[in-house]
Wavefront OBJ file of the C-alpha trace (Angstrom):
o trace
v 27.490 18.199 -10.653
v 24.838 15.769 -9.372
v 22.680 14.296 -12.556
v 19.040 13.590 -12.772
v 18.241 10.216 -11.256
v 17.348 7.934 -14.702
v 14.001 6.055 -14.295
v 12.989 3.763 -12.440
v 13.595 0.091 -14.610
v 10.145 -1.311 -13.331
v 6.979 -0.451 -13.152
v 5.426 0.786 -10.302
v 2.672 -1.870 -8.714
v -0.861 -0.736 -9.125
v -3.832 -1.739 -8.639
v -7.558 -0.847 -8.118
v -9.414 2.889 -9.321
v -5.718 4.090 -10.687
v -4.923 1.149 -12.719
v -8.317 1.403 -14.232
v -7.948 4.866 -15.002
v -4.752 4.718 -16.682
v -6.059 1.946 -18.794
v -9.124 3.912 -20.008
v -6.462 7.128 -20.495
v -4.465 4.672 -22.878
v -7.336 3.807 -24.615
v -8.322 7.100 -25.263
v -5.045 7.618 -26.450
v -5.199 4.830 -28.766
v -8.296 5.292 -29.988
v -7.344 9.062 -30.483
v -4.208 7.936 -32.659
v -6.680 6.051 -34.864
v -8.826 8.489 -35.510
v -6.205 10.352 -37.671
v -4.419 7.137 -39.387
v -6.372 7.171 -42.606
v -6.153 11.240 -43.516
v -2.276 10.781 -42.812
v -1.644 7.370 -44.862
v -3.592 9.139 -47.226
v -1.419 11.942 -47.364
v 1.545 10.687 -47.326
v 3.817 10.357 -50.314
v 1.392 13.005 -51.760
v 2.209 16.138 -53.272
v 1.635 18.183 -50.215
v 3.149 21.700 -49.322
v 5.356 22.554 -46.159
v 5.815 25.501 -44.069
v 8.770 26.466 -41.464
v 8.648 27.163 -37.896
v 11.393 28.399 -36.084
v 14.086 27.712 -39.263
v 14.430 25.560 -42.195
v 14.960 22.772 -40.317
v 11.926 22.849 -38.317
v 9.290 21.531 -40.682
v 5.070 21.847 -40.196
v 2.608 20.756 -42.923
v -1.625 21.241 -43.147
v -1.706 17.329 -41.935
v -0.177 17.987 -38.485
v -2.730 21.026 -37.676
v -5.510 19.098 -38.968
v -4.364 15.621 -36.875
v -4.238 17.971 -33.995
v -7.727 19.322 -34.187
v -8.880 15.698 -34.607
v -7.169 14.343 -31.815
v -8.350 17.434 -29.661
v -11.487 17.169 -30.087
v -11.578 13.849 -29.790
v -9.673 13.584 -26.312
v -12.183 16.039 -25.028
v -15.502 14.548 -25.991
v -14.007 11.260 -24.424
v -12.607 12.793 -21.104
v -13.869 16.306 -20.863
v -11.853 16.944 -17.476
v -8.843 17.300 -20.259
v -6.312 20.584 -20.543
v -4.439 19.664 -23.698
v -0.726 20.772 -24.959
v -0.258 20.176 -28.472
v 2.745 20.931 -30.674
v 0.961 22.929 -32.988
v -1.886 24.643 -31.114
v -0.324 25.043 -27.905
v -2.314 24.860 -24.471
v -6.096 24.476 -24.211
v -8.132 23.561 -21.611
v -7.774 23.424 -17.567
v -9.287 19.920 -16.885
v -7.275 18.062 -14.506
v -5.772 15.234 -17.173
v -3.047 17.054 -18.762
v -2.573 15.894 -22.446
v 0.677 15.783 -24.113
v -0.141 15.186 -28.477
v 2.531 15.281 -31.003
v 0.579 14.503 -34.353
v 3.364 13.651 -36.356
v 6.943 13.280 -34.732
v 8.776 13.228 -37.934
v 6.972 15.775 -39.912
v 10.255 15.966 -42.230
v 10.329 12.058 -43.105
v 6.583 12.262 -43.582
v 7.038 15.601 -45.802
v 9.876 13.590 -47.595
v 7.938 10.131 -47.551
v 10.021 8.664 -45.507
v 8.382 6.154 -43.410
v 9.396 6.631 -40.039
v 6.934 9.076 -37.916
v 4.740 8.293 -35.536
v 1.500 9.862 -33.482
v 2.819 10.598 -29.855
v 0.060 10.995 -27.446
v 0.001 11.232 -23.363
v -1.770 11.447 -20.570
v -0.322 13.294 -16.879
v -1.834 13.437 -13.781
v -0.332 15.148 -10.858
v 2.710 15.362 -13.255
v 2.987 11.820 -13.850
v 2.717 10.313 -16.766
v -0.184 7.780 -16.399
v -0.661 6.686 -20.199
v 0.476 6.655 -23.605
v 0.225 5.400 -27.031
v 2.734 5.984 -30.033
v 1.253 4.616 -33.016
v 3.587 4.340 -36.393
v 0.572 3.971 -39.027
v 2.864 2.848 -41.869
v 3.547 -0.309 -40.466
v 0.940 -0.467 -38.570
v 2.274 -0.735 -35.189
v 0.745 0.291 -31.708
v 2.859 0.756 -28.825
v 1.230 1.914 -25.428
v 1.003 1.714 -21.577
v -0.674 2.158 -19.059
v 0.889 1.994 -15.805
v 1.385 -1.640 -15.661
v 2.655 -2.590 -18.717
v 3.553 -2.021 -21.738
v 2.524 -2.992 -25.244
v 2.666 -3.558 -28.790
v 0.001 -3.920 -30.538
v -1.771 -5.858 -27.850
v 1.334 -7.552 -26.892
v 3.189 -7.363 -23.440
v 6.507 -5.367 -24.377
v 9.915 -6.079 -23.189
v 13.337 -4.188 -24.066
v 16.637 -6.302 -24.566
v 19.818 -4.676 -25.156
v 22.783 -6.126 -25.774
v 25.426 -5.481 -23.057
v 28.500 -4.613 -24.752
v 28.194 -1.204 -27.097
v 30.480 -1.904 -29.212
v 27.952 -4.270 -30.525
v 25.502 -2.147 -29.923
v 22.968 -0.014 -32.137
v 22.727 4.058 -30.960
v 19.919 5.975 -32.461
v 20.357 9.961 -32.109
v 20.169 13.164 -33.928
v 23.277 14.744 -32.682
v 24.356 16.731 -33.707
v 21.896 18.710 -35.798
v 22.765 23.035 -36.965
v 21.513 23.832 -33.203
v 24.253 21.918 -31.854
v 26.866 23.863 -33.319
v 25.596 26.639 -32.142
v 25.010 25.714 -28.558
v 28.039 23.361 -27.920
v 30.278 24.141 -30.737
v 31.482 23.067 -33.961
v 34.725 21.233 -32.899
v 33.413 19.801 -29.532
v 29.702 18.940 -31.514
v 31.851 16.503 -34.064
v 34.401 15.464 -31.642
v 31.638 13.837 -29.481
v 29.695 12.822 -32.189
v 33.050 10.755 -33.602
v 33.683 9.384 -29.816
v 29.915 7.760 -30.314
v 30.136 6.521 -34.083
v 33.953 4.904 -33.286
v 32.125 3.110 -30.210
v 29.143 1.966 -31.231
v 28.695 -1.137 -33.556
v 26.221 1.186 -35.573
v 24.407 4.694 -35.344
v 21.537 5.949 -36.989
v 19.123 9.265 -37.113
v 16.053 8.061 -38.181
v 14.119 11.469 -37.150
v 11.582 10.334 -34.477
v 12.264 10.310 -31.067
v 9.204 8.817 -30.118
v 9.773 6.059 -32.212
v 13.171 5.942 -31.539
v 12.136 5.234 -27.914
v 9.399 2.898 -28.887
v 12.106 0.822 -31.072
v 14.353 0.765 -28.012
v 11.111 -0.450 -25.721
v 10.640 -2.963 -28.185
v 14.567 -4.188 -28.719
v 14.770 -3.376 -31.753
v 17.187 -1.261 -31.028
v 19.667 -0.979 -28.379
v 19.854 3.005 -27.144
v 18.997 6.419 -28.289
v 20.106 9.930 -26.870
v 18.351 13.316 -27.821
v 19.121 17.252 -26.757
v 16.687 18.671 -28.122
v 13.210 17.038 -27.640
v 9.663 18.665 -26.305
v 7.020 16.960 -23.744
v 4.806 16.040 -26.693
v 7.799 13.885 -28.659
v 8.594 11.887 -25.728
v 6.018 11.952 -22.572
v 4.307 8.531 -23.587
v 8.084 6.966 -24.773
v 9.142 7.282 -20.847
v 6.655 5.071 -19.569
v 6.497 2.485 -22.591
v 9.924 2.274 -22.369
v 10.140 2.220 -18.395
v 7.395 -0.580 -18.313
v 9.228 -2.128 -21.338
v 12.363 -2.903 -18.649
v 14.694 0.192 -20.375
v 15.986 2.739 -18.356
v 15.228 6.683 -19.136
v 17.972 9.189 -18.061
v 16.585 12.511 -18.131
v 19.018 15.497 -19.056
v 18.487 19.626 -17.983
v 20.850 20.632 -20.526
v 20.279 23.924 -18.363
v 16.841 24.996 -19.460
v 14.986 23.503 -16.847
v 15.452 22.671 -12.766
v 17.141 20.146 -11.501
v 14.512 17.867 -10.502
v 12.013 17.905 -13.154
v 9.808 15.607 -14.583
v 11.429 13.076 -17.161
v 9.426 14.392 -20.030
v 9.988 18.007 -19.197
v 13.317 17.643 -19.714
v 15.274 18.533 -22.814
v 17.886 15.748 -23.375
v 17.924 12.211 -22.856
v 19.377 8.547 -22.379
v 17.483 6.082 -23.179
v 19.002 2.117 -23.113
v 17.275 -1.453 -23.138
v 17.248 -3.631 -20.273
v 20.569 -5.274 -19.920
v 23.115 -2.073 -21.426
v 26.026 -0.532 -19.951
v 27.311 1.749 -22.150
v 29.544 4.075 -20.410
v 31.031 5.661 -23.785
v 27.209 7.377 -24.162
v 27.071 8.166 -20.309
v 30.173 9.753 -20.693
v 29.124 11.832 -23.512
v 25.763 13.204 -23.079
v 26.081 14.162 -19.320
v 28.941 16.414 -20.808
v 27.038 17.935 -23.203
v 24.825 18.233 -20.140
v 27.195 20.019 -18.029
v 28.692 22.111 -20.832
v 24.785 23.208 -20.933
v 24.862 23.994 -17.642
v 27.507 25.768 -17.193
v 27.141 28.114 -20.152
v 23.458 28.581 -19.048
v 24.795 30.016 -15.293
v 27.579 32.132 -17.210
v 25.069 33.557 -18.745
v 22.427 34.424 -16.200
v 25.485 35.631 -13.975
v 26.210 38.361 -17.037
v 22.475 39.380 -17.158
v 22.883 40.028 -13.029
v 25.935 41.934 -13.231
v 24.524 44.455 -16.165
v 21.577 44.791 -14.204
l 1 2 3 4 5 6 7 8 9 10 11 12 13 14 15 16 17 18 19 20 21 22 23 24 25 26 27 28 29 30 31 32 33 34 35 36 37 38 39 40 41 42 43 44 45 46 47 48 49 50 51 52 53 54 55 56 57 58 59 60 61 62 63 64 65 66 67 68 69 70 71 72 73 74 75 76 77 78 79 80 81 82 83 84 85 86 87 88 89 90 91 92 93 94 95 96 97 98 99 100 101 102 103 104 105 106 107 108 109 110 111 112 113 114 115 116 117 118 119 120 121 122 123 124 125 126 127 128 129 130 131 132 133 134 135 136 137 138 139 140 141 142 143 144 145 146 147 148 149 150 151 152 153 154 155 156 157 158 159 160 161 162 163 164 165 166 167 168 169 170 171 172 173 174 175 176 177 178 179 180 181 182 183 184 185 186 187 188 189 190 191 192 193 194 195 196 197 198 199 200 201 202 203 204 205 206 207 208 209 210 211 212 213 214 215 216 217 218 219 220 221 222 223 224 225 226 227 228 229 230 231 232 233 234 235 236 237 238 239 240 241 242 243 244 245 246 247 248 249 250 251 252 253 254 255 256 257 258 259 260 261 262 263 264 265 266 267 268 269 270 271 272 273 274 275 276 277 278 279 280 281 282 283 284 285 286 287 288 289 290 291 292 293 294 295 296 297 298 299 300 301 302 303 304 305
């Protein structure tokens, strides 16, 4: 089965009226981030209560419905020709700049006082994403594009990967209790061992955006995901595009073939200069297996019908 196309390593060259929009998206986007940083540093490693979503694993808190609101209303007193998807409120708005606003990707480590979540925020037009910021208040860091470049914390970004993975350092959450179900105990752990016996290291920090931003950034070599939303990663494909890194997007048979990068559910993500087959190998199965079961089933639902 043909797989999405991954990203395009470069960005695109722009000039003029776009290029100055995009730039005043990402500041909005910055600026938007800001807003919340103080409420959430001061919140964190509080004594703060936590509710569920879908399951135990699937953690919200006060802070992210509050950051929300903030960032909200600030987008749309900024650019009022805004329609706004949030991870906690849902849709809003029909302006023509569709927002994408994760206020905390790693509401668990932020619960737990972990320090590794981030503020995800986007900006599509036309379905492309034409800005981002992901800001990681802890340590204070700023990563954004527009659709030039990429940056951290005013700084032109660049990923670096090292070329061999079994010197190289994978960043994923696979498999989490959802991946049992979906692919499997046996098969979830057997891939998951192929990975950890490949790579030089593997870690599940608990952010994809940052995850992404860390790979834009070479700090880190890869990072794969199967389970991720618009909001956690729309502004992580272009950083990490612009950075030089390449962006694989994966179906995993919940969407078309075909769609946007950040629409889609799974992911590769690697630095400039990887090849790491092992990880190809591996998540385009999952991928397929996806697939496959995903036809099976609509084929049932026809032949009851």
């Amino acid at each position: 089965m043909p797989m999405p196309s991954p990203s395009s390593t470069e960005p695109k060259s722009v000039t003029g009226e776009p290029l100055s929009r995009s730039i005043h998206l990402m500041e909005i986007a910055k600026s938007a981030a800001l807003a919340v940083r103080d409420p959430l540093l001061e919140a964190f490693r509080s004594d703060m209560a936590v509710d569920y979503k879908v399951d135990l694993h699937d953690i919200v808190t006060i802070h992210d419905k509050r950051a929300e609101a903030t960032i909200r209303a600030f987008i749309l007193e900024h650019e009022p020709n805004s329609a706004i998807m949030g991870e906690e409120g849902g849709q809003i708005g029909t302006g023509e700049i569709q927002w994408y606003v994760d206020p905390i990707d790693g509401t668990a480590n932020f619960a737990r006082g972990l320090a590794f979540w981030c503020i995800s925020i986007a900006a599509v037009i036309d379905g492309e994403v034409v800005a981002g910021a992901i800001y990681d208040p802890v340590a204070d860091l700023m990563f954004a594009a527009d659709l030039k470049a990429s940056y951290v914390n005013e700084k032109r970004l660049r990923s670096c990967a090292n070329p061999e993975e079994t010197r190289a350092t994978l960043i994923t959450g696979y498999p989490v209790s959802r991946d049992f179900r979906l692919d499997g105990r046996e098969v979830a752990l057997t891939n998951l061992g192929a990975l950890v016996e490949t790579f030089s290291t593997l870690r599940r920090p608990g952010s994809a955006a940052l995850s992404l931003a860390h790979v834009a950034a070479g700090w880190t070599d890869a990072a794969t995901g199967f389970g991720v939303n618009a909001w956690d990663v729309a502004a992580a494909t272009l950083i990490l595009r612009n950075a030089g890194g390449r962006y694989e997007p994966l179906t995993l048979g919940k969407v078309a073939e075909g769609s946007a990068d950040f629409l889609c559910p799974g992911y590769i993500a690697t630095g400039e200069g990887a090849n790491y087959q092992t990880l190809e190998r591996v998540a385009r199965s999952i991928s397929e297996g996806r697939i496959a079961k995903a036809a099976a089933q609509r084929d049932q639902i026809a032949a009851r019908a």
